[in-house]
N, C-alpha and C positions, 0 to 999 in steps of 0.2 A: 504493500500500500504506500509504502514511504517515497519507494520508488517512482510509481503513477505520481504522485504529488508533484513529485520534483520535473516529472516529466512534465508536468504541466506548468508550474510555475517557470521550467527553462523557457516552454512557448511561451508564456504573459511577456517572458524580459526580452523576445525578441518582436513583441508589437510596436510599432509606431504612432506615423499619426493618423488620426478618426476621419471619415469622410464627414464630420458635423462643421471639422474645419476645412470646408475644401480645396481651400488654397493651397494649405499645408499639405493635403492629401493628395492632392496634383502632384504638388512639389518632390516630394518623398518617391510618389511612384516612376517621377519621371529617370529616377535616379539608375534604376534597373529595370528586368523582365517581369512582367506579371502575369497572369495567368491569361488573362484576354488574347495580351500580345503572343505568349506563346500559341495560344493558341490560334489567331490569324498566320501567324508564320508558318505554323505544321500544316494547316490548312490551304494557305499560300492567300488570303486574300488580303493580304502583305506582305510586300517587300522589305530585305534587309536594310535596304538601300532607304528606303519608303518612311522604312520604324526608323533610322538612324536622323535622318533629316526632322522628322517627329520630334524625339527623344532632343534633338539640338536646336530649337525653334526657328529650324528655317521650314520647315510645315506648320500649318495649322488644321487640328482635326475639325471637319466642317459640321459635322456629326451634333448637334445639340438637343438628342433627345426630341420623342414621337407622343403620340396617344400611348403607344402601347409600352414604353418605360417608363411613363408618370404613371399607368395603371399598376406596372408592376411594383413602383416603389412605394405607390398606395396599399399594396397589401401584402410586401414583403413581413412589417414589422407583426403583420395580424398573424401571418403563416410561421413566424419565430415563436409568438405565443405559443401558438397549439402543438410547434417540438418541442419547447420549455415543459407544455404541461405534459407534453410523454414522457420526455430525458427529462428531471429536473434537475441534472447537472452540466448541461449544453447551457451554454450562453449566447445569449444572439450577438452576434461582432459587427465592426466597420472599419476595424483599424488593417493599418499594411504591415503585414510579418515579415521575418525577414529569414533566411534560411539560417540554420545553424551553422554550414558551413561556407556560404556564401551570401554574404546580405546584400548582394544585388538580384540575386532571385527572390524574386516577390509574391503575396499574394493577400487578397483582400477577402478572407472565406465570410460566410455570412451566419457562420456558426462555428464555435468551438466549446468541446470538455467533454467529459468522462464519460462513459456509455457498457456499461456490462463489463467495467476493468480494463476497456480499451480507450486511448486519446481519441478524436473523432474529430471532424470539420464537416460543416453546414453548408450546402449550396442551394439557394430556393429559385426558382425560376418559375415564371409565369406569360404564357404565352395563347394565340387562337387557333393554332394546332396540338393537336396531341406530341405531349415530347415528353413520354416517359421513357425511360433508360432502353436503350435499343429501335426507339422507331426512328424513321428514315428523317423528320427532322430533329430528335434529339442528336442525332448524328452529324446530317449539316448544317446544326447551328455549332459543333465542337463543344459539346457541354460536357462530356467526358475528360475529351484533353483538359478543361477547367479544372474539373474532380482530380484526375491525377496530377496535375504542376500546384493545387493546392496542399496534398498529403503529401508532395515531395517536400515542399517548402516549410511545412508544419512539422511535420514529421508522421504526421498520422496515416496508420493503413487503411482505413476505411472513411467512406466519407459517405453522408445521406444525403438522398436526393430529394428533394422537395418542389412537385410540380403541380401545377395547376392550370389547365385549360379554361379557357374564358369565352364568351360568343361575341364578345366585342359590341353587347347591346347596351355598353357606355357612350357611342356615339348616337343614337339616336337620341339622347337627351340635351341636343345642343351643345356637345363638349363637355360637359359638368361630369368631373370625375364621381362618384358615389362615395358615401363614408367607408374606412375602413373593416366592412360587416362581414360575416362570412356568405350569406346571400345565396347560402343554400349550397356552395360551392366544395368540394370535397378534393382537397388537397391528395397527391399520393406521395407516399414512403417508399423510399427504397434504397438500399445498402449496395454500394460498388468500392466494389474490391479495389487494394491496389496493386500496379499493372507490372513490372518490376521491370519487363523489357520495353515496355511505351515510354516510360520515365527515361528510361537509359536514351534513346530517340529524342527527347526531348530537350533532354541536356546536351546533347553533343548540338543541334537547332543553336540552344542558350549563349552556348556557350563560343559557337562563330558566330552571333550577334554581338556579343559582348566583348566579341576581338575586334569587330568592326567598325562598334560604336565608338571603343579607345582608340583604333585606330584614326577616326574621324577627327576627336576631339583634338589629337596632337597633328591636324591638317593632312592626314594623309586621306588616301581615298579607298574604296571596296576595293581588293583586289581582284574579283572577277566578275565577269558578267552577269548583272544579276538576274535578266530574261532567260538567258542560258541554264543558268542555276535553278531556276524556277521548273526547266522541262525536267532538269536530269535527276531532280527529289521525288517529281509524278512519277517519271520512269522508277525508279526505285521501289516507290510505295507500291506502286501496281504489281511489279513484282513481288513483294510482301504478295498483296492480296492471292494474285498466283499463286503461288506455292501455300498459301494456306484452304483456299479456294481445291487443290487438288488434294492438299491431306483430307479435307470435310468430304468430298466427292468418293475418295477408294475409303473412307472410313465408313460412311453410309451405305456403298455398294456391298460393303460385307457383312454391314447393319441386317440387310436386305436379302443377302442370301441365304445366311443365317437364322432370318423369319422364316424363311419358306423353306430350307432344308427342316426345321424341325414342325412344320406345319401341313405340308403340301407333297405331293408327288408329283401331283400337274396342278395347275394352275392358269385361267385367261381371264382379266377383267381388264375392264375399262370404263376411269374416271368421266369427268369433265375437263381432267387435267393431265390424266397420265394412262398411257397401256400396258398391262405386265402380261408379260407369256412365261410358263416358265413348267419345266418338265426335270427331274429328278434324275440324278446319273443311275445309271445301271446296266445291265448285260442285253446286246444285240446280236442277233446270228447276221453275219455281213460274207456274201459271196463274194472271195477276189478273185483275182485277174487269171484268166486259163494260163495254165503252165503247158509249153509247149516243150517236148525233145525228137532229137530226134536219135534212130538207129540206125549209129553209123556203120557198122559191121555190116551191116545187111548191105545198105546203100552201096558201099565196097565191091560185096558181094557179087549183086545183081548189075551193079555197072562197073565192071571195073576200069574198061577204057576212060571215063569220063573222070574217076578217081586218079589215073596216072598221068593224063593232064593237068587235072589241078594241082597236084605236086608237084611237076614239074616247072610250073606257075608259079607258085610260091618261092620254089629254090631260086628263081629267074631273078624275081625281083628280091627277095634277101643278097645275091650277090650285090647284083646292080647298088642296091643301099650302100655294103660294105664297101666297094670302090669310090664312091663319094663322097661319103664320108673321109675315106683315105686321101682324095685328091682334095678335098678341102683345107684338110688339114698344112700338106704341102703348099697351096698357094697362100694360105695367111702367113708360112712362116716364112716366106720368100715376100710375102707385103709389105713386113716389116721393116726389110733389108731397103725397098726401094721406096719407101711412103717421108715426104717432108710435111713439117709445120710452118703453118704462116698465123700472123694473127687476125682473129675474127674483125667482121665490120661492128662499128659500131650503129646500132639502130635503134628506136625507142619500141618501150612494149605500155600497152596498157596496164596500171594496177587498181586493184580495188579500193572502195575506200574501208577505211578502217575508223570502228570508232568503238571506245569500250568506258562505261559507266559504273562506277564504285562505289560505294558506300563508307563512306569518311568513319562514320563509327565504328565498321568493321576494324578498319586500320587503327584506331585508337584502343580498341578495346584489348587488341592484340597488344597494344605497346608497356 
């Protein structure tokens, strides 16, 4: 117990400043990576280049907040309440943490403390799609990537998710946002793990931002092209997908054969969605291919003029074979004696192109 304490009070000493001060809150985040940013990066919809000139105030984010994040900040502090009254030892946060071992990794969780003897972080999100953990926009909004660069920077393995879909029947009331009520709305719970090789991904992300951005500050520039750089991370991840995409694919397939070996001997249906045929190995009488011989004694026999021609036919051309072979021999070793060198013309040939894409992290995890 003494331990979890301390764990937690390490987290309290590595918070900053509160978004209640936002200036300061700006200030402070601008200082390092935070979770958004990491996660636009891994996402790509930002540049290194992009966040660097951000991060140095030669951009300005034009971004000033919608309907739909006045709604959510309207009813973030309601949906902290009803964790508080589940976990009564989660706290609802605002403040920027800083990593234990890096304090320019950042992250601003919207909840942290104790949970069944584990540390924990809070992320609530409120949206008018469905975006609980695994649907297709919980996914392309990157609220995962969020969940994990906040439990990197915390320290915490797990982190709850807290969402809420809305109809967005706030704008038919002339704009007026609603009081923070529950309105009948039912918040979901749910627990994700943390990811151990997404994190590792992330940080090597972090951590050539944070060589670029110093590189920036002391006048130098990105050393490589950042459009380029942008294809050859898709190229990469796609690959991830790939090869995960084909372990799911032969795991399933044996999932599948596996049912119907211990189910089925035959088997034909067909979905709305899928057709399966499917027959059980076993014993078949299969006719093969007529064996032909012949008897040659006999053939001899009843012809033998035709049998001492063919002999004599074979002996014919086994010599012939052996003499030319012998005389081939003779004239290479006599080529030798009369053959000169010159040297080749010079001419051009076509080459392919060549091009091969690596994974930085590979090479670092190795070193």
């Amino acid at each position: 117990m003494n331990d979890l304490i301390d764990v937690y009070n390490d987290l309290m000493a590595r918070a900053g400043a509160s978004d209640k001060d936002r200036d300061l809150w700006l200030a402070e985040r601008r200082t390092g990576l935070t979770a958004t940013e990491i996660r636009d990066l891994y996402l790509r919809k930002t540049t290194v280049q992009q966040l660097v000139d951000l991060k140095l105030g030669r951009r300005v984010d034009s971004f000033g907040g919608n309907q739909y994040t006045a709604w959510g900040n309207t009813r973030e502090p309601v949906l902290a309440d009803v964790v508080q009254s589940i976990y009564p030892l989660v706290q609802p946060e605002s403040r920027v943490f800083h990593a234990a071992d890096d304090s320019r990794r950042l992250a601003s969780p919207d909840g942290a403390g104790i949970v069944r003897g584990e540390l924990v972080v809070v992320e609530i999100k409120t949206g008018k799609d469905d975006i609980r953990v695994g649907t297709p926009a919980y996914i392309a909004k990157g609220y995962g990537i969020q969940q994990q660069w906040s439990m990197r920077v915390t320290g915490a393995r797990r982190s709850l998710y807290v969402s809420e879909q809305h109809d967005s029947d706030w704008q038919d009331r002339g704009g007026a946002y609603p009081e923070p009520t529950p309105m009948g709305l039912v918040p979901v719970m749910e627990w994700v793990e943390f990811d151990e090789a997404l994190v590792r991904e992330l940080d090597v992300i972090a951590t050539g931002f944070l060589v670029a951005l110093d590189a920036a500050v002391h006048g130098e520039g990105v050393a490589y092209d950042d459009d380029l750089d942008t294809l050859a991370v898709n190229l990469l991840r796609f690959r991830e997908e790939e090869a995960s995409a084909k372990k799911a694919k032969e795991s399933t397939w044996k999932q599948l054969q596996t049912s119907l070996r211990e189910q089925h001997d035959e088997l034909s249906q067909e979905s709305p969605l899928a057709r399966i045929t499917w027959r059980a190995a076993g014993t078949a009488d299969v006719v093969g291919e007529p064996i032909v011989t012949v008897d040659e004694a006999s053939l001899r026999a009843d012809h033998p003029d035709v049998a001492r021609e063919f002999d004599e036919a074979n002996a014919a051309v086994e010599a012939a074979l052996n003499r030319a072979h012998s005389a081939e021999g003779a004239f290479r070793e006599l080529a030798e004696k009369y053959s000169t060198t010159t040297p080749g013309e010079t001419h051009q040939v076509s080459t392919k192109e060549s091009l091969t894409v690596t994974a930085v992290k590979q090479k670092e995890m190795k070193a």
